[in-house]
TORSEDREN-137280 format. One record per residue: residue number from 1; x, y, z of N, C-alpha, C, O in turn. Coordinates in nm, 3 decimals, decimal comma. Layout:
BEGIN
{resi: NUM | n_px: X | n_py: Y | n_pz: Z | ca_px: X | ca_py: Y | ca_pz: Z | c_px: X | c_py: Y | c_pz: Z | o_px: X | o_py: Y | o_pz: Z}
...
//
This chain:
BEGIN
{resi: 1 | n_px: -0,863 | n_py: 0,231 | n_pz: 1,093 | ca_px: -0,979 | ca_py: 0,317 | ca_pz: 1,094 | c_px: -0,959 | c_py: 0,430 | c_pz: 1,194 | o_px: -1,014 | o_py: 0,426 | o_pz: 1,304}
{resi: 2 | n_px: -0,853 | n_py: 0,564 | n_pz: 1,144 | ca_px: -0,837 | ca_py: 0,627 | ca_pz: 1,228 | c_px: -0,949 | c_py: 0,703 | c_pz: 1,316 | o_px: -0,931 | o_py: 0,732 | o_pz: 1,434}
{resi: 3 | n_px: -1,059 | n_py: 0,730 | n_pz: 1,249 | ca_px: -1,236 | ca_py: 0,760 | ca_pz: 1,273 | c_px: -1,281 | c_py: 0,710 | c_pz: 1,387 | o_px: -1,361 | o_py: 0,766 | o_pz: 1,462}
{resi: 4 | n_px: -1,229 | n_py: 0,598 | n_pz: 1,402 | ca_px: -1,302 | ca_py: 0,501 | ca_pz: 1,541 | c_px: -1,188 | c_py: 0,507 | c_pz: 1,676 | o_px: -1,218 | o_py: 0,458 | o_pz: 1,785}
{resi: 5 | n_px: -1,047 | n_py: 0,579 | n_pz: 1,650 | ca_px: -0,960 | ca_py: 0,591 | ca_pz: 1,741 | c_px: -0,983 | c_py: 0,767 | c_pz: 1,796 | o_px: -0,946 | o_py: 0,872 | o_pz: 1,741}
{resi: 6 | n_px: -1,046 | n_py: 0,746 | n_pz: 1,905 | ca_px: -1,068 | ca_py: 0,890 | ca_pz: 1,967 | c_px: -0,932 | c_py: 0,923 | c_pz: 2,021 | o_px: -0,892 | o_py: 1,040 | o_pz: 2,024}
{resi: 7 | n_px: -0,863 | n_py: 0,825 | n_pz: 2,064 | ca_px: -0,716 | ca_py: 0,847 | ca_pz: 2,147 | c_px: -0,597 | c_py: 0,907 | c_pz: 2,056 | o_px: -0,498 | o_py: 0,966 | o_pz: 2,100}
{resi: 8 | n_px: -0,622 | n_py: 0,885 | n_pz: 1,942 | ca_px: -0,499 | ca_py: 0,882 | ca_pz: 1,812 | c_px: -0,418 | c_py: 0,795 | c_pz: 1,809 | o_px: -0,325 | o_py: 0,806 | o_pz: 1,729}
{resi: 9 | n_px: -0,423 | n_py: 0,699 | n_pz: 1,880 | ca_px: -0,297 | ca_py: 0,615 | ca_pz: 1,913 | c_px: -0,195 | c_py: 0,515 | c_pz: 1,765 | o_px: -0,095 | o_py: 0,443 | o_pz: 1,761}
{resi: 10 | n_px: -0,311 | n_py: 0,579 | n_pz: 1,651 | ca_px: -0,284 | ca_py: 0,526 | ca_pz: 1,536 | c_px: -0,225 | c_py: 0,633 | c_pz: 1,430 | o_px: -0,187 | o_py: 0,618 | o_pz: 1,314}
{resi: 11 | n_px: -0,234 | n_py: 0,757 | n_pz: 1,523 | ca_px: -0,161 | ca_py: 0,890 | ca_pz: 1,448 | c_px: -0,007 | c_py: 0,867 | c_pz: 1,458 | o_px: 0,064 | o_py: 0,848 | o_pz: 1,557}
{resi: 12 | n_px: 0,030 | n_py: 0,876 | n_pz: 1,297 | ca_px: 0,215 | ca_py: 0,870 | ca_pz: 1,252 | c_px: 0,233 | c_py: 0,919 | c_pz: 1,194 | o_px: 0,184 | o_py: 0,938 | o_pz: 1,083}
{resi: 13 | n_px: 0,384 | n_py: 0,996 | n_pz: 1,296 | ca_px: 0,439 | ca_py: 1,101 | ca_pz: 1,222 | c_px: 0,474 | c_py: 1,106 | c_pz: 1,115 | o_px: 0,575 | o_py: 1,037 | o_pz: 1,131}
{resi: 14 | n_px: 0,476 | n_py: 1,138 | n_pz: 0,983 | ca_px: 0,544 | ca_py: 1,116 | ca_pz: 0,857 | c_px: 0,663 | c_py: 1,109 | c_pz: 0,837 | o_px: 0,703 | o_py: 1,008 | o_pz: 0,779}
{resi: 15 | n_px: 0,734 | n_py: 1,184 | n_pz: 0,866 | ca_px: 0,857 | ca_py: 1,209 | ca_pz: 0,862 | c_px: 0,965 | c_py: 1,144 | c_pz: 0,944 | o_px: 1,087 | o_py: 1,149 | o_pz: 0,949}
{resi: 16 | n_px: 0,880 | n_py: 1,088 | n_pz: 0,998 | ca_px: 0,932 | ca_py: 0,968 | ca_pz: 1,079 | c_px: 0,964 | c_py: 0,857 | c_pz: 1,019 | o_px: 1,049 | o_py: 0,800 | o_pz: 1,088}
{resi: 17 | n_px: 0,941 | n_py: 0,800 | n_pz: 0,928 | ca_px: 0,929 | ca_py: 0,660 | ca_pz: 0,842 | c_px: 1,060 | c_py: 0,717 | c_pz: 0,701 | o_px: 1,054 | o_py: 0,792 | o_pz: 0,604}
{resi: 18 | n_px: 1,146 | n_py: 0,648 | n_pz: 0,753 | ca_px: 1,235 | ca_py: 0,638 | ca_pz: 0,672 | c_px: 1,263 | c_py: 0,529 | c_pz: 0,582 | o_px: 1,292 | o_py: 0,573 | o_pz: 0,471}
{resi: 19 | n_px: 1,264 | n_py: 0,419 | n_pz: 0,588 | ca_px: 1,234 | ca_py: 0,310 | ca_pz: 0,528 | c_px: 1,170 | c_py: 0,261 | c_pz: 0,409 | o_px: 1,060 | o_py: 0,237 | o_pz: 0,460}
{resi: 20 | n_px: 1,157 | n_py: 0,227 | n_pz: 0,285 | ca_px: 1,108 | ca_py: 0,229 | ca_pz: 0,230 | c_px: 0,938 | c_py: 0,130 | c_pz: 0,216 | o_px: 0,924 | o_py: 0,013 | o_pz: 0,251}
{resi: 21 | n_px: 0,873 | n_py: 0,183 | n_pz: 0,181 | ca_px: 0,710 | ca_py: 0,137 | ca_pz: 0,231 | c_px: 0,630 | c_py: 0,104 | c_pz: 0,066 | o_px: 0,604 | o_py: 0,174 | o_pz: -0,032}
{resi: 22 | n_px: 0,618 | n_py: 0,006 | n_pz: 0,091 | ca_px: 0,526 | ca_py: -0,028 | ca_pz: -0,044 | c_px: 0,348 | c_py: -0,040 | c_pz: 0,031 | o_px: 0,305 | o_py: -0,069 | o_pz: 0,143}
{resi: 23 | n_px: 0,274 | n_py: 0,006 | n_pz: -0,122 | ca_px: 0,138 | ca_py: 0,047 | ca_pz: -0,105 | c_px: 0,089 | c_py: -0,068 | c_pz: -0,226 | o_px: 0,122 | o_py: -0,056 | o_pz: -0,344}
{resi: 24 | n_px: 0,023 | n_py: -0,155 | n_pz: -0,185 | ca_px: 0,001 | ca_py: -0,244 | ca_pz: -0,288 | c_px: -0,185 | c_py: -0,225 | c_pz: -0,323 | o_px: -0,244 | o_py: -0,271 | o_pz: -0,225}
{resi: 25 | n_px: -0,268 | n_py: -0,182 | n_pz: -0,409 | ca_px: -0,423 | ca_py: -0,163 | ca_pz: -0,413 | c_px: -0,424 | c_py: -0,227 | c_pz: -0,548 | o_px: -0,339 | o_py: -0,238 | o_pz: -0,637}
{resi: 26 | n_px: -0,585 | n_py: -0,275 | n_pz: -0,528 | ca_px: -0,672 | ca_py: -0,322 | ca_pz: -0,635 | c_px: -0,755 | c_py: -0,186 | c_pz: -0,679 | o_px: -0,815 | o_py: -0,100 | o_pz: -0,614}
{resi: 27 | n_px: -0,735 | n_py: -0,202 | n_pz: -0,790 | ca_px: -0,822 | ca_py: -0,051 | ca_pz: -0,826 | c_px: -0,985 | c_py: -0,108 | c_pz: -0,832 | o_px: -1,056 | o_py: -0,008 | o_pz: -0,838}
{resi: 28 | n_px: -1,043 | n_py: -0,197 | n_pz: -0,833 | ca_px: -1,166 | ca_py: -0,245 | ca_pz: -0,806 | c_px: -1,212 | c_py: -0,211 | c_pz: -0,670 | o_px: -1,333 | o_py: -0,202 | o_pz: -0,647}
{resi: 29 | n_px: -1,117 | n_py: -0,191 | n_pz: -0,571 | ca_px: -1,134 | ca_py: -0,251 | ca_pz: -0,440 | c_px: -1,218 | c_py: -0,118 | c_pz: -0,376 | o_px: -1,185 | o_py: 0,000 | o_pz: -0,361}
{resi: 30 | n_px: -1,348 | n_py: -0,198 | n_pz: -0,345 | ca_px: -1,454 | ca_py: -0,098 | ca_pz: -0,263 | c_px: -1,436 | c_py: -0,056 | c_pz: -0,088 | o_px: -1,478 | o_py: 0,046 | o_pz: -0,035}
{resi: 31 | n_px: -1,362 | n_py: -0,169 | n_pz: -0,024 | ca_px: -1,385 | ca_py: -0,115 | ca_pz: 0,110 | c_px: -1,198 | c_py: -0,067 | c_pz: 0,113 | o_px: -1,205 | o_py: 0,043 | o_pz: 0,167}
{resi: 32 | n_px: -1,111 | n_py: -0,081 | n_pz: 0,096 | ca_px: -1,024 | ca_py: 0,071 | ca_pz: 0,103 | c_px: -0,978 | c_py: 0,098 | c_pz: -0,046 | o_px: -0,886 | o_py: 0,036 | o_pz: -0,100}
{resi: 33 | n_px: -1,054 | n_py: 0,198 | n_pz: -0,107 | ca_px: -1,053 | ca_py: 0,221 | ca_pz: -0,228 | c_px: -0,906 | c_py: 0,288 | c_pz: -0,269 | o_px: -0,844 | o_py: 0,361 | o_pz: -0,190}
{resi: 34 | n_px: -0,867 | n_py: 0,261 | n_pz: -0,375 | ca_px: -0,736 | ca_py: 0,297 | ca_pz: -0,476 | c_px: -0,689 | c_py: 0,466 | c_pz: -0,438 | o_px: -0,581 | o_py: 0,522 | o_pz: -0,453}
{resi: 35 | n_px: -0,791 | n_py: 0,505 | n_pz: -0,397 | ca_px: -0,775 | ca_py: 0,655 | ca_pz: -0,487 | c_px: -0,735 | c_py: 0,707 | c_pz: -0,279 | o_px: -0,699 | o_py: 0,823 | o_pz: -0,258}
{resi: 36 | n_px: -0,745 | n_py: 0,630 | n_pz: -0,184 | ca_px: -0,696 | ca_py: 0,615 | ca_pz: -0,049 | c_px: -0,567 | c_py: 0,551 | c_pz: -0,052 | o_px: -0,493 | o_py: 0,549 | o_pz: 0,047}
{resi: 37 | n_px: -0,550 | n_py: 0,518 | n_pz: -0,119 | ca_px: -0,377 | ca_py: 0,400 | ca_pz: -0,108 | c_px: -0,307 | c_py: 0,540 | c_pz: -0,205 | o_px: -0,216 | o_py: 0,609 | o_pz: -0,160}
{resi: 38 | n_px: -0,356 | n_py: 0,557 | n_pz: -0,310 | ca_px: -0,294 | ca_py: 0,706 | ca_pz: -0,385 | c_px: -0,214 | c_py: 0,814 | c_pz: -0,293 | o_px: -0,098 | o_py: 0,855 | o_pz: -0,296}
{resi: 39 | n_px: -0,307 | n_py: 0,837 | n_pz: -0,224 | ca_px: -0,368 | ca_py: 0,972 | ca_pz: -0,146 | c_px: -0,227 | c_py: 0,917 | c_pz: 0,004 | o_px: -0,161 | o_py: 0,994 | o_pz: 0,074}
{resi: 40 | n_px: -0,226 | n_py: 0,798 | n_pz: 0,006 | ca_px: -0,069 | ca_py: 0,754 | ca_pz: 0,141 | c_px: 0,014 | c_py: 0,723 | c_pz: 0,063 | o_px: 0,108 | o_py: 0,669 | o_pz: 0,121}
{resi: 41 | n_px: 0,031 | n_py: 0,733 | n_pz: -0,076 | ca_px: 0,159 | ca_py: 0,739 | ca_pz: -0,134 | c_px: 0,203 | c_py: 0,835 | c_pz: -0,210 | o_px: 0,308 | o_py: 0,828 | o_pz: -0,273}
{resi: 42 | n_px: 0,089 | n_py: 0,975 | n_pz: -0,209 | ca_px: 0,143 | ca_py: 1,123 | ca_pz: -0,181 | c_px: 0,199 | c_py: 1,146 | c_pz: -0,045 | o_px: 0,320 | o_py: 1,167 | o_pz: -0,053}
{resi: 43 | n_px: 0,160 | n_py: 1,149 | n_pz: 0,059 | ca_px: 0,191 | ca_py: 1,149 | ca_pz: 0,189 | c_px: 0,361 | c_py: 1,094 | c_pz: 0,209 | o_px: 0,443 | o_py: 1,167 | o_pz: 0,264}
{resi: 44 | n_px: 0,387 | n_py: 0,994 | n_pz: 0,170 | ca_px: 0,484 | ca_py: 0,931 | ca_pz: 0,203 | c_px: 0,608 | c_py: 0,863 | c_pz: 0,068 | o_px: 0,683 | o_py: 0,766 | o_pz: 0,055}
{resi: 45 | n_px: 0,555 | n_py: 1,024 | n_pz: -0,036 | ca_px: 0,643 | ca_py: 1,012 | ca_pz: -0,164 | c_px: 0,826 | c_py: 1,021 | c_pz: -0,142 | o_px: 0,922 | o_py: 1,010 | o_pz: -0,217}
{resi: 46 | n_px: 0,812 | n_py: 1,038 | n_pz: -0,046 | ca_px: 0,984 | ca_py: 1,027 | ca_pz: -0,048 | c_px: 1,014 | c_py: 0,869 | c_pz: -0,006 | o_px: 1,130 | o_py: 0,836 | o_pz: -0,030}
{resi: 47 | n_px: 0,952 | n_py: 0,792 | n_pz: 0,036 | ca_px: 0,987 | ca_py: 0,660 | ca_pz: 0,078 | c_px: 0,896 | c_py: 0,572 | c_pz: 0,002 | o_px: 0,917 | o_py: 0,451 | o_pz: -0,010}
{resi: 48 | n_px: 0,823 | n_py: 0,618 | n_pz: -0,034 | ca_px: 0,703 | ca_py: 0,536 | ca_pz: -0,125 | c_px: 0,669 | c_py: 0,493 | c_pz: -0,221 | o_px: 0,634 | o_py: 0,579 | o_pz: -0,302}
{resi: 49 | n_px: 0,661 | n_py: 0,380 | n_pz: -0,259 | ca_px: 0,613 | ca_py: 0,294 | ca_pz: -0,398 | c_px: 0,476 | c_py: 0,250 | c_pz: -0,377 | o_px: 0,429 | o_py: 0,207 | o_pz: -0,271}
{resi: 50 | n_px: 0,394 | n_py: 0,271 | n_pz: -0,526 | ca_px: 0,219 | ca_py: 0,215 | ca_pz: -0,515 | c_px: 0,236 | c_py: 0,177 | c_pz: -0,560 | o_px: 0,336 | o_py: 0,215 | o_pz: -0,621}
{resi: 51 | n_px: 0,174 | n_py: 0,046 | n_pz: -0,608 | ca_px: 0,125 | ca_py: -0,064 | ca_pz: -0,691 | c_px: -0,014 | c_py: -0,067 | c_pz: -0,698 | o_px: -0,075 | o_py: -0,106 | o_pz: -0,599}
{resi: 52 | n_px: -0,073 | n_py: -0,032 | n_pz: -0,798 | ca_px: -0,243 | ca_py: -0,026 | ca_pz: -0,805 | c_px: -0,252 | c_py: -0,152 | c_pz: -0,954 | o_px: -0,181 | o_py: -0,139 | o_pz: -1,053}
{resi: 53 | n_px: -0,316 | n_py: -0,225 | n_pz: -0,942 | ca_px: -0,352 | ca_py: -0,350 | ca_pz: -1,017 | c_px: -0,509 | c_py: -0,346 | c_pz: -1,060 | o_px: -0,603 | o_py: -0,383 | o_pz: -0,990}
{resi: 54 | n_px: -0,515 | n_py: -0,304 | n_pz: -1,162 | ca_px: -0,691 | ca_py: -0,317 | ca_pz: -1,288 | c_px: -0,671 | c_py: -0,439 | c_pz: -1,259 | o_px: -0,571 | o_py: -0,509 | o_pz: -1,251}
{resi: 55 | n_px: -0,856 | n_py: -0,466 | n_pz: -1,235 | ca_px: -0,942 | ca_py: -0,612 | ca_pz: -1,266 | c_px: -0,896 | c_py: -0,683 | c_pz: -1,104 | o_px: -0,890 | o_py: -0,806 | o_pz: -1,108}
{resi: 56 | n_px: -0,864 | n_py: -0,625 | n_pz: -0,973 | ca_px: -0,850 | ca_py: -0,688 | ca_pz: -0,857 | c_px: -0,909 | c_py: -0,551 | c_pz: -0,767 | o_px: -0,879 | o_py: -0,432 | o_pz: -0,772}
{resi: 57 | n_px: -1,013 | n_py: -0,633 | n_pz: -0,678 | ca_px: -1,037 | ca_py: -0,548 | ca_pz: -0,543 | c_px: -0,931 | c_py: -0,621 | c_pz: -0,443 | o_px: -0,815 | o_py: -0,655 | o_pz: -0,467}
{resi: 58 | n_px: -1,017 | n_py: -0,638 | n_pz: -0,307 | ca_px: -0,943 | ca_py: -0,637 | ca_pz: -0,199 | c_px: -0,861 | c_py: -0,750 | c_pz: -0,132 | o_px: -0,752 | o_py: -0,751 | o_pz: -0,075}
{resi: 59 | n_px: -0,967 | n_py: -0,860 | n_pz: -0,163 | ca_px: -0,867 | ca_py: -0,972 | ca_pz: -0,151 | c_px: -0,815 | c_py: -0,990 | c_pz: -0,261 | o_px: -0,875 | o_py: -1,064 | o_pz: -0,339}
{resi: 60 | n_px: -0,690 | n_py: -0,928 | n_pz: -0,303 | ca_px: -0,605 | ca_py: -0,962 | ca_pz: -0,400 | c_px: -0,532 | c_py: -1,089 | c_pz: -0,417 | o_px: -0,509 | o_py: -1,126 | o_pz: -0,532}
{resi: 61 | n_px: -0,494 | n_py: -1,157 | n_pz: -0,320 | ca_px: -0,407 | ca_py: -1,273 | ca_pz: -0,320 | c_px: -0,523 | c_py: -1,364 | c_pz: -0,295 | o_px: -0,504 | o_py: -1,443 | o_pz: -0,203}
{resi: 62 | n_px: -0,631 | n_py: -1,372 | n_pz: -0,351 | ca_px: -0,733 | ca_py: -1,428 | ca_pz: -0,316 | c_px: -0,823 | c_py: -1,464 | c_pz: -0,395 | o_px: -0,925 | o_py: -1,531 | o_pz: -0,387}
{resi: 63 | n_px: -0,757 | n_py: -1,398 | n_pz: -0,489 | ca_px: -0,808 | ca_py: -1,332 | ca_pz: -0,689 | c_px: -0,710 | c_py: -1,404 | c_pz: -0,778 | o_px: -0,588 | o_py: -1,412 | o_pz: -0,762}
{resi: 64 | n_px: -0,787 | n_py: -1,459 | n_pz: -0,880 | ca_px: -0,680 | ca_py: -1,500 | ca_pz: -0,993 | c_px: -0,564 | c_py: -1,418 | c_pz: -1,071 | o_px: -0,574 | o_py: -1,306 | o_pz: -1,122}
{resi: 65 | n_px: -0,509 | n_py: -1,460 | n_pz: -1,069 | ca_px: -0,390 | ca_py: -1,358 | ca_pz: -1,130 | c_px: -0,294 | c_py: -1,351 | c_pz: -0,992 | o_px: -0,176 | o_py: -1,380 | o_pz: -1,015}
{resi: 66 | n_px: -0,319 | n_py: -1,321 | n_pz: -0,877 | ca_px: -0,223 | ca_py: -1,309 | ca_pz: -0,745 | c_px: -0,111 | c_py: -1,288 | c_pz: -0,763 | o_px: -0,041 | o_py: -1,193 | o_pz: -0,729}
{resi: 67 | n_px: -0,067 | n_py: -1,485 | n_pz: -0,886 | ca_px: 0,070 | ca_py: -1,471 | ca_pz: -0,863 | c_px: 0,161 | c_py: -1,360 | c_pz: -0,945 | o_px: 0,278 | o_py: -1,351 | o_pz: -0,907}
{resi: 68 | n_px: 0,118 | n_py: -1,274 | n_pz: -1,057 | ca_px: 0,157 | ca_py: -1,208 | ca_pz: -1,071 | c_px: 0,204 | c_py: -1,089 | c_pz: -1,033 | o_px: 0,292 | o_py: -1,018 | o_pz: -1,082}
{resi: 69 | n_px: 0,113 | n_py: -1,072 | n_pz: -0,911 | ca_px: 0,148 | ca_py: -0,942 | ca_pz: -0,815 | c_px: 0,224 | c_py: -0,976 | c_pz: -0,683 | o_px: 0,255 | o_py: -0,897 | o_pz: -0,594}
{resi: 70 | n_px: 0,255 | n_py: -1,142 | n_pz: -0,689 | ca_px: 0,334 | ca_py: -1,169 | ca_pz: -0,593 | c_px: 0,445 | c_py: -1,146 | c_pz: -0,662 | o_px: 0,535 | o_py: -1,111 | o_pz: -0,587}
{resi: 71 | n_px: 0,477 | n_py: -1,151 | n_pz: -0,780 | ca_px: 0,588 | ca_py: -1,188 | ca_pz: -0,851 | c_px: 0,632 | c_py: -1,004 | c_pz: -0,863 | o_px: 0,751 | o_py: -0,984 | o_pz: -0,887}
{resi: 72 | n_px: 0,563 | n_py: -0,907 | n_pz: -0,850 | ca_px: 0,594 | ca_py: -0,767 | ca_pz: -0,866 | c_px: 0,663 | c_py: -0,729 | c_pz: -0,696 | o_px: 0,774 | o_py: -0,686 | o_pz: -0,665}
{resi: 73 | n_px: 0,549 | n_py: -0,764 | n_pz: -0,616 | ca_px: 0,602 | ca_py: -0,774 | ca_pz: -0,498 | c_px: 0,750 | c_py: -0,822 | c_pz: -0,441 | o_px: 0,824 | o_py: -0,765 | o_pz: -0,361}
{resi: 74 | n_px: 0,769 | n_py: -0,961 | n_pz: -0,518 | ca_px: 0,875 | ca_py: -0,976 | ca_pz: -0,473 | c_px: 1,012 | c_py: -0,907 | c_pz: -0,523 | o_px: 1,110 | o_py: -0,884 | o_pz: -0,452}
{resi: 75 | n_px: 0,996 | n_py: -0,876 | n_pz: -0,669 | ca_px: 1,079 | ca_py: -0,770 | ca_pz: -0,757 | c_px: 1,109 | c_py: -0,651 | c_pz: -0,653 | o_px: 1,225 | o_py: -0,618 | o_pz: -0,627}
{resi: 76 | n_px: 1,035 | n_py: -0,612 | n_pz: -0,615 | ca_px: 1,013 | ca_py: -0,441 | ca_pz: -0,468 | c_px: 1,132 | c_py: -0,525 | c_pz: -0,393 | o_px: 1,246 | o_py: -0,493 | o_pz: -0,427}
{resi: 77 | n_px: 1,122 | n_py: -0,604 | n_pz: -0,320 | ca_px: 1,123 | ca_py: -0,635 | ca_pz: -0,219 | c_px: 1,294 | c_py: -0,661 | c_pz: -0,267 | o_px: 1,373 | o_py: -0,586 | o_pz: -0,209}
{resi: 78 | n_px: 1,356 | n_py: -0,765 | n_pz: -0,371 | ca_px: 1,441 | ca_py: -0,782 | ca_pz: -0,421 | c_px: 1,563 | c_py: -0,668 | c_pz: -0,448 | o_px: 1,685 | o_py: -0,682 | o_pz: -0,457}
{resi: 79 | n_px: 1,476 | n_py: -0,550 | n_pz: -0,459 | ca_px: 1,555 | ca_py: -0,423 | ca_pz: -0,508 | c_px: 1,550 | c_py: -0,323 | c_pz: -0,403 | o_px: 1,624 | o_py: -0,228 | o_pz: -0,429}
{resi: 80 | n_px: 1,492 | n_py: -0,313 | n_pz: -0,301 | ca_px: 1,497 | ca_py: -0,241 | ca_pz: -0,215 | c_px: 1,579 | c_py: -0,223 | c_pz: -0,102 | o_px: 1,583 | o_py: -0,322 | o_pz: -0,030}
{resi: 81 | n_px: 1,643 | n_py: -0,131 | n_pz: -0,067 | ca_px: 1,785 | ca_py: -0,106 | ca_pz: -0,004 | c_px: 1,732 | c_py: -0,186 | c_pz: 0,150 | o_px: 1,628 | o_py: -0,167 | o_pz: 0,213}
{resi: 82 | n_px: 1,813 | n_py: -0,254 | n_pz: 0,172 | ca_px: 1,796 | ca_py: -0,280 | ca_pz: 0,332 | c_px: 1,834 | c_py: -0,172 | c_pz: 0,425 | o_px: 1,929 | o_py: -0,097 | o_pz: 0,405}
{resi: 83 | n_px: 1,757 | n_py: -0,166 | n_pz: 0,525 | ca_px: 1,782 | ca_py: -0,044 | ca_pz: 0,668 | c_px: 1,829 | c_py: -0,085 | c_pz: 0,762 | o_px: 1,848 | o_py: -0,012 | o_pz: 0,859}
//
């Protein structure tokens, strides 16, 4: 909640993050909505993969279906270059 950090201490550089970064959202999901997980994987399109999942908000792994997005997750994770 960068809003509530007067200090910035949660401000990052972009261009800094080399690594590859997965963005995983429920497109249901009301308290950090889809179209905010979008919006950091414009930001961080050179290193960045989204995963947005219809019919799941926020607790996703918490929601039926999970294991299927564990099973996408782990696919990312499987194929992704080590640093």
């Amino acid at each position: 909640f960068w809003f509530l950090d007067g200090r910035h201490t949660t401000r990052i550089n972009a261009t800094a993050i080399t690594v590859p970064v997965l963005i995983v959202s429920g497109a249901e999901d009301r308290i950090t909505p889809a179209s905010g997980h979008r919006k950091l994987a414009r930001k961080y399109r050179k290193v960045a993969t989204h995963m947005e999942f219809p019919n799941h908000a926020h607790w996703i792994f918490g929601e039926p279906g999970w294991e299927m997005i564990a099973g996408h997750i782990h696919l990312w994770l499987s194929q992704s270059p080590s640093s």
